[in-house]
C-alpha positions in Angstrom: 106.8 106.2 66.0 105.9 102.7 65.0 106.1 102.0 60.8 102.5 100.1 61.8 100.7 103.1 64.0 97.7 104.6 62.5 95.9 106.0 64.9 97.5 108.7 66.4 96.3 109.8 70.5 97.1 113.9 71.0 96.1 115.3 73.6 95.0 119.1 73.3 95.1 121.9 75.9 92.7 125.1 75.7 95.3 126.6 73.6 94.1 124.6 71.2 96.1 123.9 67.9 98.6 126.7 69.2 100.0 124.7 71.9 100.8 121.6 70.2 104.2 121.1 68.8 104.6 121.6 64.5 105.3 117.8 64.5 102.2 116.9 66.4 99.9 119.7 64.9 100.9 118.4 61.2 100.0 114.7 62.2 96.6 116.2 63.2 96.1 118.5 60.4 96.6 115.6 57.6 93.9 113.9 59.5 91.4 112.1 57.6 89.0 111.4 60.6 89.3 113.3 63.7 87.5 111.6 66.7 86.6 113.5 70.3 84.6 115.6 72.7 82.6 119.0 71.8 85.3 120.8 73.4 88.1 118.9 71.4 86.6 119.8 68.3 86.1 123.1 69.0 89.8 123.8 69.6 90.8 122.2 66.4 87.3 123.6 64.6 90.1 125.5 61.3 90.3 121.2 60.3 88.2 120.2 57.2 88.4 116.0 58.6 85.6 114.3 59.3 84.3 114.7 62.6 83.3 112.2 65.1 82.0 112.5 68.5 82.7 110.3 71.4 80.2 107.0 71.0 77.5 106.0 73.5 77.9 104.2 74.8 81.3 105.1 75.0 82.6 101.4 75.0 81.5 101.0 71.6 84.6 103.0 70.8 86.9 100.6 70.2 84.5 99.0 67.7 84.2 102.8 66.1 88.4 102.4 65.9 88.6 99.5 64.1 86.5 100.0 61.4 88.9 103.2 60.9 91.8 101.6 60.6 93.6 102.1 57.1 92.4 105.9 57.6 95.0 108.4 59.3 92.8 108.7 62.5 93.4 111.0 65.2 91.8 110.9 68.5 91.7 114.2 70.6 91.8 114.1 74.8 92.6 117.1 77.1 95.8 117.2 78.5 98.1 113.6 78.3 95.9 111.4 77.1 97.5 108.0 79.2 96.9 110.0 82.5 92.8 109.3 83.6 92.1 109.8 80.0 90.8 107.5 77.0 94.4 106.8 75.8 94.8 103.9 78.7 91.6 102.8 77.8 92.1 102.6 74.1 96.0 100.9 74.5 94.4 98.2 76.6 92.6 97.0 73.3 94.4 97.9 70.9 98.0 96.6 70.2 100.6 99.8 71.4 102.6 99.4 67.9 99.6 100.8 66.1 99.4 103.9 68.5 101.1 107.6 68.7 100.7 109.0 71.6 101.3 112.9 71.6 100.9 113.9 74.9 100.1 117.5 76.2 100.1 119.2 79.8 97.9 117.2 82.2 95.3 118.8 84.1 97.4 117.8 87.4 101.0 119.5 86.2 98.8 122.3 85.2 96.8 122.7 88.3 100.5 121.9 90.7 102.1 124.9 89.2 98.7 127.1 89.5 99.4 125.7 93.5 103.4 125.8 93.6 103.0 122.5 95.0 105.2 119.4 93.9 103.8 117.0 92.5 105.8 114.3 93.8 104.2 115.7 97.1 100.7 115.4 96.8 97.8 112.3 95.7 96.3 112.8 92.4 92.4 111.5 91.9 90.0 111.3 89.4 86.1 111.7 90.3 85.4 112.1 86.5 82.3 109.5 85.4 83.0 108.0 89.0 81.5 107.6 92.4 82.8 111.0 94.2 82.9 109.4 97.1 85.9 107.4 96.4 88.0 110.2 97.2 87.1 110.2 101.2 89.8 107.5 101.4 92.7 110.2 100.8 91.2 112.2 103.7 94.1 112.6 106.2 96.0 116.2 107.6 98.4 117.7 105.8 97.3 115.8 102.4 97.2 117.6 99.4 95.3 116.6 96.7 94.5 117.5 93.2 91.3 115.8 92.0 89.6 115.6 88.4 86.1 116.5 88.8 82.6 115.0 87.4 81.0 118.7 87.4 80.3 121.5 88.7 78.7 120.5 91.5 81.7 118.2 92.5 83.4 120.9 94.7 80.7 121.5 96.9 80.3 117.6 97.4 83.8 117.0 98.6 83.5 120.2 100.4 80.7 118.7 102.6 83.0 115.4 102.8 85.3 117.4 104.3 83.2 118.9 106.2 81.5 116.0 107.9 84.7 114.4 109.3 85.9 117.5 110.6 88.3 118.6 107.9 86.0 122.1 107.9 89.2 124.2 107.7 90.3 122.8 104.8 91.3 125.1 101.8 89.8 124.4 98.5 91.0 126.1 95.1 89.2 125.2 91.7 90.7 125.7 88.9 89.1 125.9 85.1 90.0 126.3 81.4 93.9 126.3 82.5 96.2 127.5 80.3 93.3 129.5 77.7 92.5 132.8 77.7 89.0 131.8 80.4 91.3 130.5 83.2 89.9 130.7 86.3 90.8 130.3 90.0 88.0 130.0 93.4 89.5 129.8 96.6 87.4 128.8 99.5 87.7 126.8 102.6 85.8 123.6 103.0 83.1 124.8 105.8 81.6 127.6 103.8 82.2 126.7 100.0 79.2 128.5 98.2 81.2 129.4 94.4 79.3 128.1 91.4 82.0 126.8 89.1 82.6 125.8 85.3 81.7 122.2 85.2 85.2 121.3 83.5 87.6 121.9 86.1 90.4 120.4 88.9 90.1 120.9 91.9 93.1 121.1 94.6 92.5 120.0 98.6 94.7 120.6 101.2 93.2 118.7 104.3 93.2 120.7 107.6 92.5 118.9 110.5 90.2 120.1 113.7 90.8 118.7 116.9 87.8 116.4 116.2 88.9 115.1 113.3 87.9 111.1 111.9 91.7 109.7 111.8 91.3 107.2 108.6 94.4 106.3 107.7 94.8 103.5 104.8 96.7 101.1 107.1 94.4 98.6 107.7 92.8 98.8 111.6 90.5 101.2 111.6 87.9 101.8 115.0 85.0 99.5 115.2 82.9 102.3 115.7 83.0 103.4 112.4 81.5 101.0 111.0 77.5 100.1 110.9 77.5 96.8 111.8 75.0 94.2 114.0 77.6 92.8 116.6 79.1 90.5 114.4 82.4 91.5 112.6 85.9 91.3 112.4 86.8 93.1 115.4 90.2 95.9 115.1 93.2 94.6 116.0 92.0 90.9 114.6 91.2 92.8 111.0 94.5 94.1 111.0 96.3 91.3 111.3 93.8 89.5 108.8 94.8 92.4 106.2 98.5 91.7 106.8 97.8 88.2 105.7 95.6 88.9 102.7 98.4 91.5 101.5 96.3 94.1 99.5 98.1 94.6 96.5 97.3 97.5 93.5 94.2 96.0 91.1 93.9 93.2 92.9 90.6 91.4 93.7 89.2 90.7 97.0 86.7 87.7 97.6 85.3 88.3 101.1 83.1 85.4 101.9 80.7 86.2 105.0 81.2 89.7 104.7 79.0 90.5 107.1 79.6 94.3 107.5 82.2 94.7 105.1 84.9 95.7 107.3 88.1 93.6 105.6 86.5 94.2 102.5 86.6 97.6 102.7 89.5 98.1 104.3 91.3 95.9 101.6 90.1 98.6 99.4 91.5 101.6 100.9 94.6 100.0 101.6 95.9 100.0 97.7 95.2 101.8 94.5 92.5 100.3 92.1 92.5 97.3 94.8 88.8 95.7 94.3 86.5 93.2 96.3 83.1 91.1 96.1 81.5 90.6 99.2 79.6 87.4 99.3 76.7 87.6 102.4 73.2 85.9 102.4 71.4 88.3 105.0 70.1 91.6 102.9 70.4 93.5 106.1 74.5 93.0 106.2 74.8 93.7 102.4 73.0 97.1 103.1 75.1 97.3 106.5 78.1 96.4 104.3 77.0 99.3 101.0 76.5 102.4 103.6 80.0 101.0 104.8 82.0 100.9 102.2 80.2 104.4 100.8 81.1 106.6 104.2 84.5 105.1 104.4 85.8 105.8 100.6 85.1 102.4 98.7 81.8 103.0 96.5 83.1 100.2 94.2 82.5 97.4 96.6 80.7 94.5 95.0 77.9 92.7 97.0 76.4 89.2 96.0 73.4 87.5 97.5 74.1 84.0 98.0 75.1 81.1 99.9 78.7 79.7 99.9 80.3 77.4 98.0 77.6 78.2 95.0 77.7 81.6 95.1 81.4 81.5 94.3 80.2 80.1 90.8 81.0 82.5 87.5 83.2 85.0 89.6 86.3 86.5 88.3 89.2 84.4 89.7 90.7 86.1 92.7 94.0 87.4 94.6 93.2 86.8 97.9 90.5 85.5 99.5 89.1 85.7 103.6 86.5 83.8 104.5 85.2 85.4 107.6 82.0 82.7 107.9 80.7 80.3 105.8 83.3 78.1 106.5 83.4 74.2 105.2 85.7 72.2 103.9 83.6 72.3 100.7 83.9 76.1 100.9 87.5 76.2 101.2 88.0 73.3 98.4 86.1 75.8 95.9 87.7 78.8 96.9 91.0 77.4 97.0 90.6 76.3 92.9 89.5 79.1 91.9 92.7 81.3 93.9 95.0 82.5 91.7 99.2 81.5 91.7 100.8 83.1 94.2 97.0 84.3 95.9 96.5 84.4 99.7 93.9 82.6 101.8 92.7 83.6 105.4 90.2 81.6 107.7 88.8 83.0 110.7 87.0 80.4 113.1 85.3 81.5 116.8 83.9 78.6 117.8 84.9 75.3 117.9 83.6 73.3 115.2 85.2 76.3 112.6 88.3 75.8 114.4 88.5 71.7 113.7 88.1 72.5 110.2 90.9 75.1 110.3 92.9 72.4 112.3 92.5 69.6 109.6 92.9 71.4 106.7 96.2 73.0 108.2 97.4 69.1 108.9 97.0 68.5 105.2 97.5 72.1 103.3 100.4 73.7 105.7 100.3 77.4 106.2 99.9 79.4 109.3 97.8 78.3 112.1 97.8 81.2 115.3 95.3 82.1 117.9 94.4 85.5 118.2 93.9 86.8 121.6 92.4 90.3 122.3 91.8 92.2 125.6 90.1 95.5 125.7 90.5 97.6 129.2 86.9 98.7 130.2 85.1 100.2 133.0 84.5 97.8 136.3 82.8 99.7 138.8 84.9 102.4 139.6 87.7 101.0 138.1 89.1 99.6 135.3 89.7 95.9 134.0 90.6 93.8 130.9 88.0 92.3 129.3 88.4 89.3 126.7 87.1 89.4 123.2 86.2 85.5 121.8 89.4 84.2 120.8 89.9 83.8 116.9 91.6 80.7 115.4 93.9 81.7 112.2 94.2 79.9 109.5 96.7 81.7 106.1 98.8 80.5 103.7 99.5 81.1 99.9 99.1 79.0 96.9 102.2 78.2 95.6 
C-alpha cells in the first residue's frame, strides 16, 4: 500500500462484510465516505459512513473522487474490481499510487468453479451496459464462454443468437447471487430457453454446433455471403490478405475509408480484443449496409461517418492502421498518411486503372509493397465447371516508420 493512497477500491461478494479479509474489512469500516451501488451498500449496510451512490451520469465520477480526496474514501464493486468493473476505469484517471485495490472473487472464478471448467480454457465477456450483440463474435463449437450480463433478459437474447446461426444445441447455465445464501443455478439449452432469471447474474455458454452451423471464425476471410452488401466490396480471399497487411492489433483503431459494406472494417474488429474502427462512406445506403453488418456479425461498436474523403478525415482520433478501399487520391493518401500513427500500417486497393497509377507513383516515391492480386472462382459452365476471374486488385502496403 502506497504512503499516498487514499482512496481505497474493495471489491465485495454477496457475503458481504463476512467475506472480506480483517485487513480489508478494517480499511472499510474506518471509512469516512463509502461510495457504490444499492447492492454494495446493502452488504455493508452495519457502516455509519456517509453513503454515496454511483453518479449519473456515471462519468461524473471521477469529478465526485476528487473533491474526496483528503477523506479515507472507499469505493465498493462486486467481485475484483480491475476485472470489467469501475476499478480500471477509475485507475485510468487517477494516478495508481493513490489507489488500494482489495480485490475479491470475480464473477468469472466464481461462475468456472460453479462449471468445473478452467478458466484458462474458456473466453470471458462482458455484456454489462454494452451492446449484447458483441458477443456473436465468440460464436464457434466447442467454445466456452462465461459472459457478464446486462439483465435479465440477456440470457434469452444470446439464447436466440445462438439459435439463429445454428448453435440451437447449445447448453446454457445462469448463475445468480454466487457465493450468498440466494445462489441460484438454470440450466437450459439454447433452442428452448424460457427461465425468467435475477437480473444480476453470469451466464456460462458452451457452443454446440448443428450440421448447419454459420462457421465464423475471427481469422479474417469470412464468406461473401454473409455480408449485405450491393456488389461492391472487398471480395474473400482479397480481404484476407488486406487484414494480414493492416495487422489488427488489441485497442487499436481502424480508419476504413470507402467502407462500402463494412467488410475489413468489421472483420478488423473481430479479429482482436477491444480492436476499433470508423468507417468513412458518402452513400447512406452502404452505411446502413455497413451498421446491419457489423451488428449480425458481432461488432455493434463500428463507427460510421458521412462524408467525402480527404475532409472527412478532419478531427478524427489519429489511427493504427488505415485501408482505403475507394476514395483514393494522392490527396487522400497525403492526409491519411499524416495523421497515421508511428509504426501504423497503410493498405490501398485499386481495380481499375487510373487507382492503380496512383498506387504505382506513390510506391516509386514511398516504398512499401506493391502486388497484384489475382482471384479465380470455379463456377458452373453449362454442365460443367470452369474458373472464372474476379477483377484483379492492385496492392499497395507499407508501414510508417
Amino acid at each position: 500500500m502506497s504512503s499516498q493512497a487514499w482512496l481505497h477500491i474493495v471489491g465485495i461478494g454477496e457475503d458481504g462484510m463476512e467475506g472480506l479479509t480483517p485487513a480489508t474489512r478494517a480499511v472499510v469500516e474506518a471509512a469516512e465516505v463509502i461510495i457504490g451501488g444499492e447492492r454494495h451498500h446493502a452488504l455493508s449496510d452495519s457502516l455509519t459512513a456517509e453513503r454515496l451512490a454511483w453518479p449519473s451520469p456515471f462519468d461524473a465520477l471521477i469529478d465526485q473522487l476528487e473533491g474526496l480526496k483528503g477523506k479515507r474514501v472507499v469505493v465498493l464493486a462486486t467481485g475484483d474490481p480491475l476485472w470489467y468493473s469501475v476499478g480500471a476505469r477509475i485507475g485510468r484517471a487517477i494516478p495508481p499510487g493513490e489507489i488500494t485495490y482489495h480485490p475479491q472473487l470475480s464473477a468469472f472464478q466464481l461462475a468456472a468453479a460453479r462449471m468445473g471448467w478452467s478458466m484458462a480454457d474458456l473466453e470471458t465477456l462482458t455484456v454489462h451496459g454494452r451492446p449484447v450483440e458483441q458477443m456473436i463474435a465468440f460464436i464457434q463449437p466447442h467454445q466456452r464462454l462465461l459472459i457478464l450480463t446486462t439483465g435479465a433478459e440477456t440470457p434469452a437474447q444470446i439464447a436466440r443468437f445462438l439459435t439463429e446461426r445454428g448453435f440451437g444445441e447449445s447448453r446454457l447455465s445462469v448463475l445468480a447471487a454466487m457465493g450468498g445464501t440466494r445462489e441460484e443455478r438454470f440450466d437450459g439449452l439454447a433452442k428452448d430457453w424460457s427461465h425468467e432469471v435475477p437480473a444480476f447474474n453470469t451466464l456460462a455458454v458452451e457452443c454446440i454446433a448443428l450440421p448447419e452451423a454459420a462457421l465464423l471464425p475471427r481469422v479474417p476471410g469470412l464468406a461473401d455471403d454473409l455480408f449485405q452488401h450491393d456488389g461492391t466490396m472487398t471480395k474473400r480471399e482479397v480481404r484476407a490478405a488486406t487484414l494480414a497487411k493492416l495487422m489488427p492489433m488489441r485497442g487499436a483503431l481502424l480508419w476504413d475509408i470507402g467502407t462500402g459494406c463494412g467488410s475489413v472494417a468489421v472483420e478488423w474488429m473481430r479479429a482482436a480484443r477491444y480492436a476499433r474502427a470508423i468507417g468513412i462512406e458518402p452513400r447512406a445506403d452502404r452505411r446502413a449496409m455497413a451498421a446491419a453488418n457489423a451488428l449480425a456479425l458481432g461488432t455493434p461498436k463500428l463507427e460510421l461517418r458521412d462524408g467525402q474523403v480527404p475532409e472527412a478525415l478532419d478531427g478524427l482520433e489519429a489511427p493504427d492502421a488505415i485501408f482505403i478501399g475507394g476514395g483514393l487520391s494522392r490527396e487522400t493518401f497525403e492526409a491519411a498518411w499524416s495523421a497515421l500513427r508511428p509504426l501504423g500500417r497503410l493498405v490501398a486497393n485499386a481495380v481499375t486503372l487510373e487507382s492503380e497509377s496512383v498506387l504505382v507513383t506513390l510506391h516509386k516515391e514511398y516504398g512499401g509493397d506493391l502486388v497484384k492480386l489475382s482471384v479465380n472462382r470455379a463456377e458452373p459452365v453449362g454442365p460443367r465447371t470452369g474458373w472464372r476471374p474476379l477483377m484483379p486488385v492492385t496492392q499497395w502496403s507499407l508501414i510508417k516508420r
